[in-house]
N, C-alpha and C positions, 0 to 999 in steps of 0.2 A: 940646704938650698936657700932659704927666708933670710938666716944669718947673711949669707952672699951678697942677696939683693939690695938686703938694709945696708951695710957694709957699700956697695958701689952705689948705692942713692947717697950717703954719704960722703962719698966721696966725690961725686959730683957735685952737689950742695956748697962742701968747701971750696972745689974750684971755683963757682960761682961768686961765693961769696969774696973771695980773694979780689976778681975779677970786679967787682961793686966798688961803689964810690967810698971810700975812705973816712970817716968820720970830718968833718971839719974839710972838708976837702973841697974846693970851689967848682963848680962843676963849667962849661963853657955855656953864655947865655947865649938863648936860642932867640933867632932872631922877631919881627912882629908875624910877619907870616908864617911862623912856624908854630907861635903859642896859638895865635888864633886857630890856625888848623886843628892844632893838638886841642886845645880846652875850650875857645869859643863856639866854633863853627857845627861843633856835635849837635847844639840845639840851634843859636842864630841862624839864621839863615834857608831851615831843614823843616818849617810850619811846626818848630815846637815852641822856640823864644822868638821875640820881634827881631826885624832884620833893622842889622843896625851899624852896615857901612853904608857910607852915602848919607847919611845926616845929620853931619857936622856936629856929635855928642859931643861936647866940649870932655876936655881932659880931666879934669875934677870928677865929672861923673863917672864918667869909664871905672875910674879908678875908686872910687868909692863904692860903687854897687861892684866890684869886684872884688873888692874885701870884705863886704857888708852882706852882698846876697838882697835879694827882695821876691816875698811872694814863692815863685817856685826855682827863681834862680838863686843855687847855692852863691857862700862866702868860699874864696878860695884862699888859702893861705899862703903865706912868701913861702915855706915849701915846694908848694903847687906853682907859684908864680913869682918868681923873684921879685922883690921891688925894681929894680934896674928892668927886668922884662917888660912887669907891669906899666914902668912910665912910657918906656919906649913903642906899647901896645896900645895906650891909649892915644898917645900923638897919632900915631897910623891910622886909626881907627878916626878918630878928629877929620884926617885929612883923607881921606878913604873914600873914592867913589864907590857909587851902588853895583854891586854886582849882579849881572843879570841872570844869572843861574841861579842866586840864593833868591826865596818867595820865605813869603809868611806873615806876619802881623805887622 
């Protein structure tokens, strides 16, 4: 019965993995409010990181403390964040009014 299990965990796994992106494979980039949703917003905006649409953080920066990290906010890597994502996240962000639901620093 254990052989069985392992055997169809297995085989499940391989479908998976079948199903996964391809080595070298370009994946489709996601657009500014989808990264932010996805990687910013967990702290910005939530009273853990400063809230930080609505004032006009120039692009340079975005983009630098997003690869660099400072303090307690990680460095994200073009894995995590495409470059192409990244630049088109911080423009958004640049031009980004304040949300009124996001609170915090």
């Amino acid at each position: 019965m254990k052989r069985g299990l392992i055997l169809g965990a297995g085989l499940a796994l391989a479908g998976t993995a079948q199903a996964a992106q391809k080595l070298g494979e370009v994946q489709p980039q996601r657009s500014p409010e989808q990264v932010y949703s996805a990687v910013c917003g967990y702290c910005h905006g939530q009273n853990v990181g400063p809230v930080i649409r609505g004032r006009a953080l120039p692009v340079e920066t975005t983009e630098y403390m997003v690869r660099h990290g400072q303090n307690a906010m990680p460095a994200f890597r073009p894995t995590e964040v495409t470059p192409a994502e990244l630049k088109a996240l911080a423009k958004w962000i640049e031009q980004s009014a304040a949300d009124p639901k996001e609170h915090g620093q």
